[in-house]
C-alpha positions in Angstrom: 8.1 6.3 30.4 9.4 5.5 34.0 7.7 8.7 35.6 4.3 7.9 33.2 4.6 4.1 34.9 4.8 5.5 38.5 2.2 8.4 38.0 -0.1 5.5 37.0 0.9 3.5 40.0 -0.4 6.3 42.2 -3.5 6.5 40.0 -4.1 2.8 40.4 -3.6 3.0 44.4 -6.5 5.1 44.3 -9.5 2.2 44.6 -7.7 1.1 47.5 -8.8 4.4 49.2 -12.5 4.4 47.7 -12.5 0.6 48.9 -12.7 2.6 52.6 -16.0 4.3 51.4 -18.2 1.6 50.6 -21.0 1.4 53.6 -19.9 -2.4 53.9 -18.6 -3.5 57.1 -15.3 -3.4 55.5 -12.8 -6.0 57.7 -9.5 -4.5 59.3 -6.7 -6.5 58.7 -4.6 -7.8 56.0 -5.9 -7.2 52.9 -4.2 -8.3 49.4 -5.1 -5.8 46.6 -4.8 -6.5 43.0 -4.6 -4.0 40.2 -4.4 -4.6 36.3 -3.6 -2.4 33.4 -2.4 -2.4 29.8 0.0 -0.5 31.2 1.2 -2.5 33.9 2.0 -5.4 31.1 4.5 -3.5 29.6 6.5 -3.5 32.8 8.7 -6.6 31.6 9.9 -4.3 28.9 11.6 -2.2 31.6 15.3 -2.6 31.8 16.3 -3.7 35.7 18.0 -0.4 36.3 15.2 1.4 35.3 12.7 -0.4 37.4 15.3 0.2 40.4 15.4 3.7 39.6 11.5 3.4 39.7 11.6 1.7 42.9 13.9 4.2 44.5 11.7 7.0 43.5 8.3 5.0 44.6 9.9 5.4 48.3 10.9 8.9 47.6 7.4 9.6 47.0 6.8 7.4 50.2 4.9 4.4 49.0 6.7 0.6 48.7 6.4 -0.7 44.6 3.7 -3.5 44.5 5.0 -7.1 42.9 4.7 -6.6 39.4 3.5 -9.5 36.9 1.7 -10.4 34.3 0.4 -7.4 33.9 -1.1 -7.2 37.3 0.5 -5.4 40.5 -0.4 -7.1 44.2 0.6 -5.4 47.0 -0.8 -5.9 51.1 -2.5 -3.3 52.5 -3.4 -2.8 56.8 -6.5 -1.7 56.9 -7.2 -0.6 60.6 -10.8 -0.3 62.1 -10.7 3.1 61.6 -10.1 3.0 58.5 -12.4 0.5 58.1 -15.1 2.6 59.7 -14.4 5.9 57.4 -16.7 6.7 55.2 -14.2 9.3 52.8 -11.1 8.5 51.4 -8.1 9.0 54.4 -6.5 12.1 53.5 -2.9 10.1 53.1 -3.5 8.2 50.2 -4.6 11.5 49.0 -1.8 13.4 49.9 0.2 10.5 48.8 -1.0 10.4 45.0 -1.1 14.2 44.9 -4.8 13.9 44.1 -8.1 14.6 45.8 -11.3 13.1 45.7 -14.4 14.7 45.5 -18.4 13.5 44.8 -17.2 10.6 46.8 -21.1 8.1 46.9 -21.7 5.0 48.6 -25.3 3.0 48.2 -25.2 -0.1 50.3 -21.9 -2.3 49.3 -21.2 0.3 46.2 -18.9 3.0 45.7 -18.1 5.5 43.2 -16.1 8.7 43.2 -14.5 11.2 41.1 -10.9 12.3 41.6 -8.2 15.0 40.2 -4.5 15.4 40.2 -3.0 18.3 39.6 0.6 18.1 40.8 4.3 18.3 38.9 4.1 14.5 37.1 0.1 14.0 36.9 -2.5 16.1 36.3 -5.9 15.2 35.2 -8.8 13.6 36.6 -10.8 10.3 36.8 -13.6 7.9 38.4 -13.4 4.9 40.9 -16.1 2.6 41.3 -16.4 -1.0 42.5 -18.4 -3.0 44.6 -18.2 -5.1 48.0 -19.2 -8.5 47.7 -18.9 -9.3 51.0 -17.0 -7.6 53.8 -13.6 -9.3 52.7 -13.6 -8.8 49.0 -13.8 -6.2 46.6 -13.6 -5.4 42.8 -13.6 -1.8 41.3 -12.3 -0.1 38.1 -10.6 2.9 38.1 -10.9 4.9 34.5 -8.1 8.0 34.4 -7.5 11.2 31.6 -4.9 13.1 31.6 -0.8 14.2 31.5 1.7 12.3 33.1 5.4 14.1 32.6 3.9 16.0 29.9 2.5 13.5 27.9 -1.2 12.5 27.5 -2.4 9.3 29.4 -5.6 7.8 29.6 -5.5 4.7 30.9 -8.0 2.1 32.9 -7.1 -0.4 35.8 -9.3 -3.2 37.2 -9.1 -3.8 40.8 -9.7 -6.3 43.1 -9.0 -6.7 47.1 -9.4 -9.7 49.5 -9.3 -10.1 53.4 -6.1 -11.9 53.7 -5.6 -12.3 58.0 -6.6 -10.2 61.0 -3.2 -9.4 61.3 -0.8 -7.0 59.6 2.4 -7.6 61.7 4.2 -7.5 58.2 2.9 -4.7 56.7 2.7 -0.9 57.6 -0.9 0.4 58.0 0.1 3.9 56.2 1.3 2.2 52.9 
């Protein structure tokens, strides 16, 4: 169950990298993003230990573990201007997940692309699609099939991300 959760918490960091491909005038900065899942509201059934053991492997994999609850995680994002100004996914969040995206679209302020893992915890593939409502908010849904530490997973996550502050003093732009 732990290595399904944190397979799926990659998964879910992936519409933060489509959110770069939108043609909007995406804003650098601060940005807050907001994921929920079915699976994410089973996290209070996680013994503390466990969800330690969880965090410690989240930085082994290199990533920080977003604030977890009610079934939705939030973490802060830095999204620099060049980021900003991308019209792909950055290869580290890529690299990160252990997936790739490919048939990545963008038609004015939407976005859509497909994605597939294939990696020792995760493999399978999945969409990301969302929408810019304005260049300091977002709201996507990512849909995902596939095997997560040998076991079958198919799973959705809703999305959302807002323009917090032009500055990102307190967070690192490569999380």
């Amino acid at each position: 169950m732990r290595k399904i959760f944190l397979s799926f918490v990659f998964v879910c960091s992936l519409p933060v990298l489509t959110a770069h491909s939108a043609e909007s005038n995406m804003r650098p900065g601060l940005w807050e993003m907001t994921t929920t899942s079915d699976i994410l509201k089973l996290v209070p059934q996680i013994p503390p230990d466990q969800m330690q053991n969880l965090m410690n492997l989240a930085k082994q994999n290199g990533f920080d573990m977003p604030q977890i609850q009610n079934g939705a995680a939030t973490s802060k994002v830095c999204i620099t201007q060049q980021m900003a100004d991308q019209k792909i996914p950055p290869d580290f969040y890529q690299n990160q997940s252990g997936c790739s995206a490919k048939n990545a679209t963008h038609i004015g302020n939407k976005y859509r692309l497909e994605f597939v893992c294939e990696n020792a915890n995760l493999k399978g593939n999945g969409t990301a699609e969302g929408v810019f409502t304005s260049s300091e908010r977002f709201s996507g849904r990512t849909e995902f099939d596939g095997v997560a530490q040998g076991n079958p997973i198919r799973e959705h996550a809703d999305t959302s991300g807002r323009w917090v502050s032009a500055n990102c003093k307190t967070v690192n732009s490569t999380q």
